[in-house]
C-alpha positions as a printed Julia matrix, in Angstrom:
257×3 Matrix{Float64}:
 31.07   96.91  128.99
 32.66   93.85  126.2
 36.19   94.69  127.38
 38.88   92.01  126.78
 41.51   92.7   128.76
 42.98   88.51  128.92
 46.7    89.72  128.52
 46.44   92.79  130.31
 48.02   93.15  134.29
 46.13   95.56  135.92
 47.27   97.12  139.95
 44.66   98.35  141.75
 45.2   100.52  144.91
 42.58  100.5   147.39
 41.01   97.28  146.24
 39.64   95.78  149.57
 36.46   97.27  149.49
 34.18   99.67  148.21
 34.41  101.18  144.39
 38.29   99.45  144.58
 36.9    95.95  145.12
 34.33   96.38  142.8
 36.99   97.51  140.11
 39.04   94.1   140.89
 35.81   92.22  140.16
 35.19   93.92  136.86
 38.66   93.72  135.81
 38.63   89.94  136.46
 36.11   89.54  134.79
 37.27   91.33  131.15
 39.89   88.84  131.81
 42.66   90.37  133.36
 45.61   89.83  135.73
 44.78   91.48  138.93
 47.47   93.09  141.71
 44.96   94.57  144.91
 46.97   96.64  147.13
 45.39   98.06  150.61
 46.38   99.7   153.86
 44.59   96.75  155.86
 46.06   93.58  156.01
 42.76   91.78  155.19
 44.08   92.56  151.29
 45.54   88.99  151.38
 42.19   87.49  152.62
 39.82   89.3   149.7
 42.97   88.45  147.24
 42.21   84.97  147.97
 38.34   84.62  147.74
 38.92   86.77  144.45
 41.37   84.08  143.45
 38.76   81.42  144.52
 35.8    82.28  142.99
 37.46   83.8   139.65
 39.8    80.73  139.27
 42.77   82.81  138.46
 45.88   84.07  140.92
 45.0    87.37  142.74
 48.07   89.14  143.97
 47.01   90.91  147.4
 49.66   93.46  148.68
 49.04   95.65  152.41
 51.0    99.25  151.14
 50.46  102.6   153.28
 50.8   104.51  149.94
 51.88  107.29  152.18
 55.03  105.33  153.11
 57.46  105.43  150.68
 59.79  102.33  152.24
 56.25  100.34  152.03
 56.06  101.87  148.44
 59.46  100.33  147.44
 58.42   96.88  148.75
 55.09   96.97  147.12
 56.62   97.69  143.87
 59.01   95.07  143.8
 56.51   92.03  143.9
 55.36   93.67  140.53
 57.05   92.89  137.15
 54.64   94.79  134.92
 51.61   96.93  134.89
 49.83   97.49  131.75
 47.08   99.52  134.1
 47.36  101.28  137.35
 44.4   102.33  138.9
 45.2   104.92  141.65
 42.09  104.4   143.67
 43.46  104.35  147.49
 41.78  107.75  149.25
 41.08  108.86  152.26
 37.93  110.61  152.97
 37.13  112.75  156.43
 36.0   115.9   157.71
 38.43  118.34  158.52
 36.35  121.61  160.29
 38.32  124.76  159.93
 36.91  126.26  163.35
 37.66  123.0   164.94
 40.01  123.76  167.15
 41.55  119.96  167.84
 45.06  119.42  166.56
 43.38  116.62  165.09
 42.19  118.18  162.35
 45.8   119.23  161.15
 47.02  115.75  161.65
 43.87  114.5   159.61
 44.09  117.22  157.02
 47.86  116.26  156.53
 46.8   112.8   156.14
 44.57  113.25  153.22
 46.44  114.92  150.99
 49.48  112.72  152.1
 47.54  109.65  150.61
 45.31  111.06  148.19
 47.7   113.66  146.49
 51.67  112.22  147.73
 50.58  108.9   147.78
 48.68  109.35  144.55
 52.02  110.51  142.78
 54.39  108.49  144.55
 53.03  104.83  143.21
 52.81  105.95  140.18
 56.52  107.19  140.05
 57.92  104.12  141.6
 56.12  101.72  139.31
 56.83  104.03  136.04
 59.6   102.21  134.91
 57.09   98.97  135.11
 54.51  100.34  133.01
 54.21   99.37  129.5
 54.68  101.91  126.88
 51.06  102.44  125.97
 49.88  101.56  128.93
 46.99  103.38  130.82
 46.81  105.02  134.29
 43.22  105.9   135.49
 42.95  107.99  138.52
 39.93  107.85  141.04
 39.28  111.99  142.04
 35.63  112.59  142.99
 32.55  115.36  142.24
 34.01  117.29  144.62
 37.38  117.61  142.62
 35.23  119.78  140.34
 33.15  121.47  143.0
 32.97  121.37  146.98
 31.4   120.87  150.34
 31.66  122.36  153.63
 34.02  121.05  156.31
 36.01  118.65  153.77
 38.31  121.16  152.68
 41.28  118.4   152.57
 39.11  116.16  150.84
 38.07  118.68  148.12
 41.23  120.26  147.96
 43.13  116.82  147.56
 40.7   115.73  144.64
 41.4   119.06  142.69
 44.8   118.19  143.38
 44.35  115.08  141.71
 42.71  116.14  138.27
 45.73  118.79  138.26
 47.73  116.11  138.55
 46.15  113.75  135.84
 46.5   116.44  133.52
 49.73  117.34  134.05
 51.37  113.61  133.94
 48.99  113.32  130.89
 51.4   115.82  129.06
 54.84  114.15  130.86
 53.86  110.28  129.81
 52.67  111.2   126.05
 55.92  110.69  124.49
 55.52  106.99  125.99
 51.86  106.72  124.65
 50.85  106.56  128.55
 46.97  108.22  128.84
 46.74  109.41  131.97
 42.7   110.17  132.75
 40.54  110.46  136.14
 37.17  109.25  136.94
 34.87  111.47  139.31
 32.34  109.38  141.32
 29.86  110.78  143.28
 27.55  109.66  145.91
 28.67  105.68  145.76
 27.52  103.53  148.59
 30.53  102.74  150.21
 31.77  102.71  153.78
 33.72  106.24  153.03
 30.62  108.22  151.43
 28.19  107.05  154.19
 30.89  107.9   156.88
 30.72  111.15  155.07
 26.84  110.86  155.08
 26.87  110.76  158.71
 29.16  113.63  159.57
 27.2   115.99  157.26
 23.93  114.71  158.72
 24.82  115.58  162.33
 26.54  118.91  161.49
 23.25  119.61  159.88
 21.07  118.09  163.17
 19.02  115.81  160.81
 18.69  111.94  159.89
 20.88  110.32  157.61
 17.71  108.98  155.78
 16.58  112.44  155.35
 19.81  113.88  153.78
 20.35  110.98  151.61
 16.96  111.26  149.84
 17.81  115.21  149.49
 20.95  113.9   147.67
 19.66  111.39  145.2
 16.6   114.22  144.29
 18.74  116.78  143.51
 20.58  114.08  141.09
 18.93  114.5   137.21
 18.5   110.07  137.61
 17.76  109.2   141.11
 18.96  106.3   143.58
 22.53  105.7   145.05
 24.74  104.58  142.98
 26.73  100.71  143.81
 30.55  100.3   143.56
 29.44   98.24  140.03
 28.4   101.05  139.01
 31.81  102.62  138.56
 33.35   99.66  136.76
 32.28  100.68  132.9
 34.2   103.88  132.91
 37.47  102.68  134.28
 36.87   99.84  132.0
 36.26  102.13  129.03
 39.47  104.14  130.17
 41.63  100.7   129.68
 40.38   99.31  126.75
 40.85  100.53  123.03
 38.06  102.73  122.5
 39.78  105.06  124.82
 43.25  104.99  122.94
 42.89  108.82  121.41
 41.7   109.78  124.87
 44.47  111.7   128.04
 44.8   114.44  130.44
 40.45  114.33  130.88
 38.48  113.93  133.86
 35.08  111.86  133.9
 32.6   112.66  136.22
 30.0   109.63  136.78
 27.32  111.21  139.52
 23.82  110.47  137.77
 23.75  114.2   136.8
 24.14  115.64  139.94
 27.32  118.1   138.59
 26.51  119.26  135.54
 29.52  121.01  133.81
C-alpha cells in the first residue's frame, strides 16, 4: 500500500520478530520514524540492522510491558507518537485439566501482557500521542472465535477488541481512532509453537495439521509477517481517518463473519 507516512513517528511493541518486525519494515519503508520495543534485549541489535539497511535512526527499547517501572522508563525515551502499534503478545497453551500450577502462572501471564500490558502502554504514552493520532491494536481470529486449550489466549484477544472499542469511544474527543487487526495463521515463531502443541494434543504431524488449516481457509497457503503490513498501514494513513472502535480480521477467509 502508497502510504506516506515521512513525518509520522510510529512505536511499535513487539517489533523483534515475527508480524512486529515485519510492521517496522513496512513502516520504514512509507517513510516513517520508527521506535521497536521488545522483551528481549536483542531489540537494540535488530534496531540497528533496521537503522543500517533503511539509512534512517531506529530507536530499539527492551520493555516487559507487564512491568509498569519498565513501562515508565520506556516511555520517557519517547517525545511523540503519532502511531502506537500495540503488537507485544504472548501466545501458549494453557490446559484446563492440566493440573501443573504452571498453567495458572502461564494463564496469568497472558492476559498480564496481552490485556494489562496492552492498556498500560497505551495509558502511559497518552499524553505523547498527537491529537489525531492513531492506535492500531494486534488481537487475533481467535478474538472473534476460539480453540481448545488456549483459553488465556482467546480470552485475552476478546479482551483486546473490547478494549479497542471501548478506548475508541474515550479518545474521540481527541480525534484518536483506536482500531484492531485480527491475523490468523501467520508464520511466525508464536503460531508454529502453537502449531506444535495442537499437533501433539491431537497425536498427528505438524505437516498434516497445517495443510488441514490452510484448506479450510477460502485462499490457501500460510500467510508471511508482510502479509500483515497493508492493513496496519491502511489503519495509519488517511484513508482510514472516518474509521474507530472496528476490528479487522486478515485470515485468507478462514473466519467468515
Amino acid at each position: 500500500m502508497k502510504v506516506d507516512l515521512t513525518a509520522k513517528h510510529v512505536l511499535i511493541t513487539g517489533a523483534n520478530r515475527g508480524i512486529g518486525l515485519g510492521l517496522a519494515e513496512g513502516f520504514l519503508e512509507a517513510g516513517a520514524t520508527v521506535t521497536i520495543v521488545a522483551l528481549e534485549e536483542d531489540v537494540a541489535e535488530v534496531a540497528e540492522q533496521l537503522s543500517a539497511r533503511y539509512e534512517r535512526q531506529v530507536l530499539g527499547i527492551s520493555c516487559d510491558i507487564a512491568d509498569l517501572s519498565q513501562i515508565d522508563q520506556m516511555q520517557a525515551q519517547v517525545k511523540h507518537v503519532d502511531v502506537l502499534i500495540n503488537n507485544a503478545g504472548f501466545e501458549y497453551i494453557t490446559p484446563i485439566a492440566d493440573p501443573s500450577d504452571r498453567i495458572d502462572e502461564i494463564f496469568r501471564r497472558i492476559i498480564e501482557i496481552n490485556v494489562i500490558g496492552t492498556f498500560s502502554v497505551t495509558r502511559q504514552l497518552l499524553d505523547k500521542i498527537a491529537d489525531g493520532g492513531r492506535i492500531v491494536n494486534t488481537a487475533s481470529m481467535w478474538g472473534k472465535t476460539a480453540v481448545a486449550e488456549f483459553s488465556a489466549y482467546c480470552a485475552s484477544k476478546h479482551a483486546v477488541i473490547g478494549l479497542t472499542r471501548s478506548l475508541a469511544q474515550e479518545l474521540a474527543p481527541r480525534q484518536i481512532s483506536v482500531n484492531a487487526v485480527c491475523p490468523g495463521w501467520v508464520r511466525t515463531f508464536a503460531s508454529m509453537r502453537s502449531l506444535s502443541f495442537m499437533a501433539a494434543q491431537q497425536k498427528r504431524t505438524e505437516a498434516d495439521l497445517l495443510e488441514e488449516i490452510v484448506a479450510a481457509q477460502a485462499l490457501e497457503g500460510l500467510m508471511e509477517p508482510q502479509d500483515m503490513v497493508d492493513m496496519y498501514l491502511f489503519l495509519a494513513g488517511p484513508a482510514a481517518d472516518n474509521i474507530t472502535g472496528q476490528s479487522f480480521t486478515v485470515d485468507r477467509g478462514e473466519l467468515m463473519q
